[in-house]
C-alpha positions as a LaTeX table, in Angstrom:
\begin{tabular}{lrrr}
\hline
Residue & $x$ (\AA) & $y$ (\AA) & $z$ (\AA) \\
\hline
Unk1 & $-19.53$ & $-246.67$ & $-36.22$ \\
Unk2 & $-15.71$ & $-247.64$ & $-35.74$ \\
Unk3 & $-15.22$ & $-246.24$ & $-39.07$ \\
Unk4 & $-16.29$ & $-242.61$ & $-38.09$ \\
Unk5 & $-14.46$ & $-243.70$ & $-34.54$ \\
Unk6 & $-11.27$ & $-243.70$ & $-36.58$ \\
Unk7 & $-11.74$ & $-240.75$ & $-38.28$ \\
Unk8 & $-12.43$ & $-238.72$ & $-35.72$ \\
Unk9 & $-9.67$ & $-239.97$ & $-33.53$ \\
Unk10 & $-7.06$ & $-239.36$ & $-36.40$ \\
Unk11 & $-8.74$ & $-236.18$ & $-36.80$ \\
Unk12 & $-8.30$ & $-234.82$ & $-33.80$ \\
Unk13 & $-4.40$ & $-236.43$ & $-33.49$ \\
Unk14 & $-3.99$ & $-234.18$ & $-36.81$ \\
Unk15 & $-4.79$ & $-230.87$ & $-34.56$ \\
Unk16 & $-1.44$ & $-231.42$ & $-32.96$ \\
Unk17 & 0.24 & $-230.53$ & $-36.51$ \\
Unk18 & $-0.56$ & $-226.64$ & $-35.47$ \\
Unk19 & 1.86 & $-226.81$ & $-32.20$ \\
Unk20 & 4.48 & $-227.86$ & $-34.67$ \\
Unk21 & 6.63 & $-224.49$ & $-35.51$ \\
Unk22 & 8.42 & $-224.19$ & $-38.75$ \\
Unk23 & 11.29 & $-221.43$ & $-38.72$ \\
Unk24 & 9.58 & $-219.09$ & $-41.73$ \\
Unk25 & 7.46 & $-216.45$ & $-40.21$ \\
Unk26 & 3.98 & $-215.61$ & $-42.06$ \\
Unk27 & 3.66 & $-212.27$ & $-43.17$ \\
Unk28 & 1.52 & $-210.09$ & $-40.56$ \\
Unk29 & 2.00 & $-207.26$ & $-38.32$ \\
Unk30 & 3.04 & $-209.26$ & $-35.50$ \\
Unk31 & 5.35 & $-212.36$ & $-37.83$ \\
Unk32 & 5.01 & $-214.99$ & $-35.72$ \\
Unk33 & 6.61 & $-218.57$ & $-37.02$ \\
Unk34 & 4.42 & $-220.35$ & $-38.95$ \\
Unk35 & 3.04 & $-223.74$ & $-38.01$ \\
Unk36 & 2.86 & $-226.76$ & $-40.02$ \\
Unk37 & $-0.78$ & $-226.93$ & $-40.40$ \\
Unk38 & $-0.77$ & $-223.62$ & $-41.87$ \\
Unk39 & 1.65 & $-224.21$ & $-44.13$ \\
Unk40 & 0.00 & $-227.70$ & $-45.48$ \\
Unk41 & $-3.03$ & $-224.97$ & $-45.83$ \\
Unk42 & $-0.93$ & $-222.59$ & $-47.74$ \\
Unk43 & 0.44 & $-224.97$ & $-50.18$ \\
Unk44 & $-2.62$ & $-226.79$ & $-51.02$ \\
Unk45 & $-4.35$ & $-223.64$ & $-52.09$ \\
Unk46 & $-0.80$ & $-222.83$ & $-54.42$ \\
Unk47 & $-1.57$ & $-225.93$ & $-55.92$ \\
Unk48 & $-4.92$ & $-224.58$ & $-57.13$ \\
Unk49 & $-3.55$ & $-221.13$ & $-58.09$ \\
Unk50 & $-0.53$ & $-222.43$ & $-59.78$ \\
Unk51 & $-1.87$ & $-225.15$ & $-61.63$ \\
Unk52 & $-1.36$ & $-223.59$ & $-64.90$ \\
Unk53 & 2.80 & $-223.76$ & $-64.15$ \\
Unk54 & 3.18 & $-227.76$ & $-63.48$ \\
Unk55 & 5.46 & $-229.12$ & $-66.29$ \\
Unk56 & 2.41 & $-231.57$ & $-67.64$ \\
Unk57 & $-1.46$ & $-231.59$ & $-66.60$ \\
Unk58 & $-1.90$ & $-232.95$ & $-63.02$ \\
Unk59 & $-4.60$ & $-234.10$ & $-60.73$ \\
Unk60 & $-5.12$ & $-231.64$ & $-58.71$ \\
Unk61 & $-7.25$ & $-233.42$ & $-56.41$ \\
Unk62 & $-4.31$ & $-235.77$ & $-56.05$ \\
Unk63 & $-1.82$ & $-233.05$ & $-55.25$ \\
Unk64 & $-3.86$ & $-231.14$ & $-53.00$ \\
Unk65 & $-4.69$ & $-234.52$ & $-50.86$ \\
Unk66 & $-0.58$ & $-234.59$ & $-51.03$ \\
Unk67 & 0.21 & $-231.42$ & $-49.55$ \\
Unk68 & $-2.57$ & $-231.84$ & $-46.57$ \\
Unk69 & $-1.12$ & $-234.38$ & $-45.78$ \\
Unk70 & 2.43 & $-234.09$ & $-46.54$ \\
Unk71 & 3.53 & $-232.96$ & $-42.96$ \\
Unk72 & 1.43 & $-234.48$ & $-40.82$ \\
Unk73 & 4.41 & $-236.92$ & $-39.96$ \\
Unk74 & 5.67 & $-233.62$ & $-38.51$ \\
Unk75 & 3.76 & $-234.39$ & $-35.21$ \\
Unk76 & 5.79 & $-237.20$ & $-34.49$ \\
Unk77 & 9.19 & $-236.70$ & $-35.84$ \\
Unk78 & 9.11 & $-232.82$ & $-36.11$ \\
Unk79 & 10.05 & $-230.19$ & $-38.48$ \\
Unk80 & 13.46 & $-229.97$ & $-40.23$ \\
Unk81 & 15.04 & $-227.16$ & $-41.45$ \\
Unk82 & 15.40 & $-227.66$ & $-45.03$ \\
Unk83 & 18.94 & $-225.94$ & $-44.65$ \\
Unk84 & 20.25 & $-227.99$ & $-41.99$ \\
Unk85 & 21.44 & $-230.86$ & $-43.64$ \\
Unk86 & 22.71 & $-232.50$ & $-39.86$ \\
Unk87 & 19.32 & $-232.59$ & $-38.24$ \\
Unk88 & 18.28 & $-234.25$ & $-41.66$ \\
Unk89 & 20.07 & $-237.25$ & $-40.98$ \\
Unk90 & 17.41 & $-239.92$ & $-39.38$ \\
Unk91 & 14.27 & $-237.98$ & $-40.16$ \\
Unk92 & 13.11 & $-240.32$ & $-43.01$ \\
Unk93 & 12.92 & $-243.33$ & $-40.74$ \\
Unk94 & 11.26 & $-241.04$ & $-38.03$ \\
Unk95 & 8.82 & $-239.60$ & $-40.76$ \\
Unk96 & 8.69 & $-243.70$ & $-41.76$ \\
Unk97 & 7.49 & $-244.44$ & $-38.14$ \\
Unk98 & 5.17 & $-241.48$ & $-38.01$ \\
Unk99 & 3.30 & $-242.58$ & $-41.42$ \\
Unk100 & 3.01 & $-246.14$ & $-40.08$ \\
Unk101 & 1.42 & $-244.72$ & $-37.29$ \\
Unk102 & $-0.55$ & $-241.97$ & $-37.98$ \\
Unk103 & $-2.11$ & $-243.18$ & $-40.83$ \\
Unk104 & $-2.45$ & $-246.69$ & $-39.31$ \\
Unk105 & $-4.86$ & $-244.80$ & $-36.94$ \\
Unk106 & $-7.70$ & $-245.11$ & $-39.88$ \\
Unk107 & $-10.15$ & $-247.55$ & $-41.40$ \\
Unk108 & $-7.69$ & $-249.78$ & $-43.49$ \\
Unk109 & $-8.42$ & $-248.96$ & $-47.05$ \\
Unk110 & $-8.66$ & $-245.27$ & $-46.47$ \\
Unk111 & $-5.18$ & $-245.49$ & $-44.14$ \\
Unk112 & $-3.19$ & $-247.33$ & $-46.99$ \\
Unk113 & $-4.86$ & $-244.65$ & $-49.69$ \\
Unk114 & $-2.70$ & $-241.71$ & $-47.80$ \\
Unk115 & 0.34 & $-243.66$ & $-47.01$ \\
Unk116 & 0.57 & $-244.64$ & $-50.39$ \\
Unk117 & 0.05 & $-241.14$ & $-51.37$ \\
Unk118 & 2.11 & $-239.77$ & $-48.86$ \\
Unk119 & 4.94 & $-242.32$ & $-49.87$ \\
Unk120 & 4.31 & $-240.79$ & $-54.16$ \\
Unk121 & 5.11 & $-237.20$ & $-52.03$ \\
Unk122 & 8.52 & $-238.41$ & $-50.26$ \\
Unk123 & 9.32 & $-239.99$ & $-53.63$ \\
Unk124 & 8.49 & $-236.93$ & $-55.78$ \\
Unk125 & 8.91 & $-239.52$ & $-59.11$ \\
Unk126 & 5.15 & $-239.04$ & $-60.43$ \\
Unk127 & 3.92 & $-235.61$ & $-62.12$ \\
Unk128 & 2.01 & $-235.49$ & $-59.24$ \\
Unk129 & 4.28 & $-235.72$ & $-56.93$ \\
Unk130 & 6.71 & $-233.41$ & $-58.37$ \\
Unk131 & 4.57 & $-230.58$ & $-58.79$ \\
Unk132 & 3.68 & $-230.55$ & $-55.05$ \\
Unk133 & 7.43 & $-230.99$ & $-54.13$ \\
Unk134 & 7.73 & $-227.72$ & $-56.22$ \\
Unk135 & 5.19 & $-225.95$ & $-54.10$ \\
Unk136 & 6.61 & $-227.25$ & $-50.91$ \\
Unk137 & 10.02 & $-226.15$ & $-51.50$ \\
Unk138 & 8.68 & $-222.32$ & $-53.00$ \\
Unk139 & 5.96 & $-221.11$ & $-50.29$ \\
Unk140 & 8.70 & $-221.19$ & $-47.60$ \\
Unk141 & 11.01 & $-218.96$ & $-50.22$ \\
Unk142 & 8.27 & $-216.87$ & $-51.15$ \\
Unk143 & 7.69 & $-215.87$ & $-47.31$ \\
Unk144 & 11.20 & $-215.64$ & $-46.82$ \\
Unk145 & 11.80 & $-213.37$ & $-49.51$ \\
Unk146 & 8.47 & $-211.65$ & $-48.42$ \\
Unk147 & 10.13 & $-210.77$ & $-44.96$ \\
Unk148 & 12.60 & $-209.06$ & $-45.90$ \\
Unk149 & 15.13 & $-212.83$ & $-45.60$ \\
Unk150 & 13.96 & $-213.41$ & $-42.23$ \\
Unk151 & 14.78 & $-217.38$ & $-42.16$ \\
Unk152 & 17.42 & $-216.89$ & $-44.48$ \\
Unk153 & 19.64 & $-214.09$ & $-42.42$ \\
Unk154 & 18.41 & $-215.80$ & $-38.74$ \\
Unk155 & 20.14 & $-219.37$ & $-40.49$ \\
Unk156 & 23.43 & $-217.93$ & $-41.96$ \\
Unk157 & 21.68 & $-219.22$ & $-45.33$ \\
Unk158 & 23.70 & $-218.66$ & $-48.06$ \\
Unk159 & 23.13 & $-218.41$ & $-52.36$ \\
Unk160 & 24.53 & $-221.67$ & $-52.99$ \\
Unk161 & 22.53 & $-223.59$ & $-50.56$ \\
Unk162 & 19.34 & $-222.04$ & $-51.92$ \\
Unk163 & 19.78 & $-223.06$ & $-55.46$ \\
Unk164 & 20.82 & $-226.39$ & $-54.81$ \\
Unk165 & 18.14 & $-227.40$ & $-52.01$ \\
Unk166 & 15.57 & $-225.39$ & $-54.47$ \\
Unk167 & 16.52 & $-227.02$ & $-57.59$ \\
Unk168 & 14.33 & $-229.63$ & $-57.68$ \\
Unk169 & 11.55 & $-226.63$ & $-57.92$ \\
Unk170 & 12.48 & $-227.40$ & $-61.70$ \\
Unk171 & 11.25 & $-230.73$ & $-61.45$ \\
Unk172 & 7.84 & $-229.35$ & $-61.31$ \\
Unk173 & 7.41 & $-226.20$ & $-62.67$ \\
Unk174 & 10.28 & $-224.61$ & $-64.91$ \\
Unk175 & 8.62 & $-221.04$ & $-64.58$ \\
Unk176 & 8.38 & $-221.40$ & $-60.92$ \\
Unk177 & 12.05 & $-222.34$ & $-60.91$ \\
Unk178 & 12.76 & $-219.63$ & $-63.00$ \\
Unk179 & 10.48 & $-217.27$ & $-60.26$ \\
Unk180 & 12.87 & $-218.73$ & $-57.45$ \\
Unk181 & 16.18 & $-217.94$ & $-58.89$ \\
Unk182 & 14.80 & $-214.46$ & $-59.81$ \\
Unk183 & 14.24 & $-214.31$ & $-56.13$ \\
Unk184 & 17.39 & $-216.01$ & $-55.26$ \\
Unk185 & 19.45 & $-213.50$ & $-56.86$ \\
Unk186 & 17.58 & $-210.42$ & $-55.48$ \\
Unk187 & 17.72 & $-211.60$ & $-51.90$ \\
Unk188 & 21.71 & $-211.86$ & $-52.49$ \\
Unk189 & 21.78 & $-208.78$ & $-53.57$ \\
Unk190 & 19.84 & $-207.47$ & $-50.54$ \\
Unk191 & 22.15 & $-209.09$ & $-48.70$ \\
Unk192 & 19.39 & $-211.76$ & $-47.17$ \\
Unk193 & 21.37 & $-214.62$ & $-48.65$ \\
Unk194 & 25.53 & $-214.97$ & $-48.24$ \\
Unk195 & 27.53 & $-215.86$ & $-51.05$ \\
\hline
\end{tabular}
């Protein structure tokens, strides 16, 4: 029974991850900002749609577990702006903390199972791992782009940032990094991203 008391405590901690605000707005009638535990939604069910892109064969079990659970640090140390490379400073030792924590809430075994997978994520070295980084780094584009460059316009965002905080889309998926800077270019030409 302290097993499922575990569970169900981390479980409900994990609700918290839909207070945390990202600065991309979903793509409705009334584009709100999208939280985080939408977005871990989002991107595990790209993983399963764009499966046939990853470089080399994954596990796609793997890399969905890695996307649900890739921002659940969030709840502790927050979301940061991809872009803002200033409020990036210090958020992988509060992300760290967060991990130690959050997943340190379960039974053992099944805590050290998501921090290590969680910790293949951050590290993006594994085919795994790479692929979901891809995902991670294209949803938020693909809603940007989507909305006309909300995020992009609101955050001065300009061409050169976007290709080089992309890039690692490649890593992953060469024809979804091909797909980005197809998207890239047409939201500079829109005028959605400064040169």
């Amino acid at each position: 029974m302290d097993r499922l008391e575990k569970q169900i405590a981390l479980l409900i901690e994990l609700d918290q991850l839909k207070s945390v605000l990202r600065r991309t707005r979903i793509k409705s009638a009334d584009g709100r900002l999208e939280n985080s535990g939408e977005h871990s939604w989002h991107v595990a069910l790209m993983a399963v749609l764009m499966q046939e892109h990853a470089n080399a064969p994954v596990d796609i079990t793997r890399v969905m577990k890695m996307l649900l659970i890739h921002d659940v640090v969030e709840i502790d140390a927050g979301d940061t702006f991809v872009y803002d490379t200033a409020a990036s400073k210090g958020q992988e030792e509060k992300e760290q903390k967060a991990a130690q924590r959050l997943f340190g809430m379960l039974p053992t075994e099944q805590g050290d199972e998501l921090l290590a997978l969680w910790n293949e994520f951050e590290a993006a070295q594994t085919g795994d791992a790479k692929y979901a980084k891809a995902l991670d780094r294209l949803i938020p584009m693909l809603l940007n782009y989507h909305n006309n460059g909300q995020s992009w316009i609101e955050n001065n965002v300009t061409r050169d940032q976007a290709l080089t905080i992309n890039k690692r889309i490649e890593f992953g998926s060469v024809t979804l990094w091909d797909k980005a800077k197809e998207l890239i270019e047409e939201a500079t030409e829109k005028g959605w991203l400064k040169l």
